[in-house]
C-alpha positions as CSV (number, residue, x, y, z in Angstrom):
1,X,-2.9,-13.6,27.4
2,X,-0.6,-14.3,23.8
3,X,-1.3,-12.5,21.1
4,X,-0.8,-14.1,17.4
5,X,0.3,-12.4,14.8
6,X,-0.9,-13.2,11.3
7,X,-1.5,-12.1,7.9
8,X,2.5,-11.4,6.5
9,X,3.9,-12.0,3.3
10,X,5.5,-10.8,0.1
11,X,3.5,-8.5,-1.8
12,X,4.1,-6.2,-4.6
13,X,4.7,-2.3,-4.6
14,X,1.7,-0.7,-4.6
15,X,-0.3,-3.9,-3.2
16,X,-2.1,-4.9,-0.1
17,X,-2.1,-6.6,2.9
18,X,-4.3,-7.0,5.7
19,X,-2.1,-8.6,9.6
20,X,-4.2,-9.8,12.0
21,X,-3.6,-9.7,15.9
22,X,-5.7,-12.6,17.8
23,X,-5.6,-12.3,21.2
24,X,-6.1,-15.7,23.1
25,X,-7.3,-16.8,27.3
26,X,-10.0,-14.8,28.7
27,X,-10.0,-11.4,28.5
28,X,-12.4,-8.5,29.7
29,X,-11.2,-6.0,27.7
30,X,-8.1,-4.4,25.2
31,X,-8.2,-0.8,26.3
32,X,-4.9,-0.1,23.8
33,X,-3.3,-1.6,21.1
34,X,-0.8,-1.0,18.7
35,X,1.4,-2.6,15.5
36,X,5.0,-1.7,15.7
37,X,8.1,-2.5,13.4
38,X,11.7,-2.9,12.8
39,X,14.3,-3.8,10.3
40,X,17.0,-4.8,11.4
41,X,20.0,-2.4,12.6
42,X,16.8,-0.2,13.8
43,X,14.8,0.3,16.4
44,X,11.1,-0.6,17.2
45,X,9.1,1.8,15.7
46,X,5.5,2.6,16.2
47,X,2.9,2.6,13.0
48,X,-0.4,2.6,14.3
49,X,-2.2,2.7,17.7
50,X,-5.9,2.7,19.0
51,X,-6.9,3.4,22.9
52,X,-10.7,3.2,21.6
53,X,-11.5,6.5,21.2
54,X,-8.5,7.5,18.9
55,X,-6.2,6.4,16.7
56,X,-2.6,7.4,15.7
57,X,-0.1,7.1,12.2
58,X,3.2,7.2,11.8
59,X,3.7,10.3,9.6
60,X,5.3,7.6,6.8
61,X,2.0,5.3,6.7
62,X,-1.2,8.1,7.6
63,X,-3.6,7.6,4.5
64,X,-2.3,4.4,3.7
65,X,-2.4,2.2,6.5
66,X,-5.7,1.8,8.9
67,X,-5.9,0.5,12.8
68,X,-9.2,-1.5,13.8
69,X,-10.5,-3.6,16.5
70,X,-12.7,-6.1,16.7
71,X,-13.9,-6.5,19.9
72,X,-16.5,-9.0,20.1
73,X,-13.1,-11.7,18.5
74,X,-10.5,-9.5,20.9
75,X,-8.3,-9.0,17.3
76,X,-6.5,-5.7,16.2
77,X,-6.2,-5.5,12.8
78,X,-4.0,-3.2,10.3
79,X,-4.9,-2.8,6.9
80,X,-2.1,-1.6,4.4
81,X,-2.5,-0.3,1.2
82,X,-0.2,1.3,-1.0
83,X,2.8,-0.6,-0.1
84,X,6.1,0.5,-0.3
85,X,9.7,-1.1,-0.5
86,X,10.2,1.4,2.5
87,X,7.5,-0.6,4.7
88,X,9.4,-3.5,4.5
89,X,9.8,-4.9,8.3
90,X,8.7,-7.6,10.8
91,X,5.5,-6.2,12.2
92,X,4.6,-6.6,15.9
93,X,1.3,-6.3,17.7
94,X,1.1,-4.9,21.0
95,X,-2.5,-4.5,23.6
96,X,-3.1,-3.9,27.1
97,X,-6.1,-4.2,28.9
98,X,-8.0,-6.1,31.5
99,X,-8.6,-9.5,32.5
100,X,-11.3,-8.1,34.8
101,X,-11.8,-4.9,36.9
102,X,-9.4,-5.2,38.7
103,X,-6.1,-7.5,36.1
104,X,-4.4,-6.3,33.5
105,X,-2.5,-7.1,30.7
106,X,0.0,-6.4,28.4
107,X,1.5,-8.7,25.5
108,X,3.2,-8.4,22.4
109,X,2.6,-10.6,19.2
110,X,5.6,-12.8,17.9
111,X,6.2,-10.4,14.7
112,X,4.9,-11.3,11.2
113,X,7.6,-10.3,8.3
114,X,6.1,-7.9,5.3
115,X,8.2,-7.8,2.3
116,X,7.3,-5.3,-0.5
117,X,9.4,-6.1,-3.4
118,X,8.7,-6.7,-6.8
C-alpha cells in the first residue's frame, strides 16, 4: 500500500486548505489514520487522528482543523481552516489497516509542505 499526499500550498493567514491522503493497491480496510507534522529542528508531531469511531486534535488545531475518511475512495482527508503562520510544516499522512482478515498495513504519505504567510 503507498499513500499520496496532496492538497499543499501557500495560503494566507486566516485561509484554507483542504490535504488529501489517497491510499493506492488493494485494500480491505483503513482501521486508523492520522496527519502528522514537522518543521524542521522538530520533531513529528501528531494533528489529527481517526480509528473510526473517534477522532483526536492537537490542543493547537481543535476547532480549526477536521479529520475525515472516505471509505468507499480509501482517502483521509484534513480540512484546515483558520490558518496560522504557527501551522506552517510539511504535513504527513499516516493509516493502518487490512489487506484482508488476516494482512495488514501500515504506510506513511511522502509529506505535503503548508506555508501560511502572507
Amino acid at each position: 500500500v503507498q499513500l499520496q499526499a496532496s492538497g499543499g500550498g501557500l495560503v494566507q493567514p486566516g485561509g484554507s486548505l483542504t490535504l488529501s491522503c489517497a491510499a493506492s493497491g488493494s485494500i480491505l480496510s483503513i482501521n486508523y489514520a492520522a496527519w502528522y507534522r514537522q518543521t524542521p529542528g522538530n520533531q513529528r508531531e501528531l494533528v489529527a487522528a481517526s480509528s473510526g469511531v473517534s477522532t483526536t486534535y492537537a490542543d493547537s488545531v481543535r476547532g480549526r482543523f477536521t479529520i475525515s475518511r472516505d471509505n468507499a475512495k480509501n482517502t483521509v482527508y484534513l480540512q484546515m481552516n483558520s490558518l496560522k503562520p504557527a501551522d506552517t510544516a510539511v504535513y504527513y499522512c499516516y493509516a493502518d489497516g487490512q489487506y484482508s482478515s488476516t494482512d495488514s498495513f501500515h504506510a506513511w504519505g511522502q509529506g505535503t509542505l503548508v506555508t501560511v504567510s502572507s
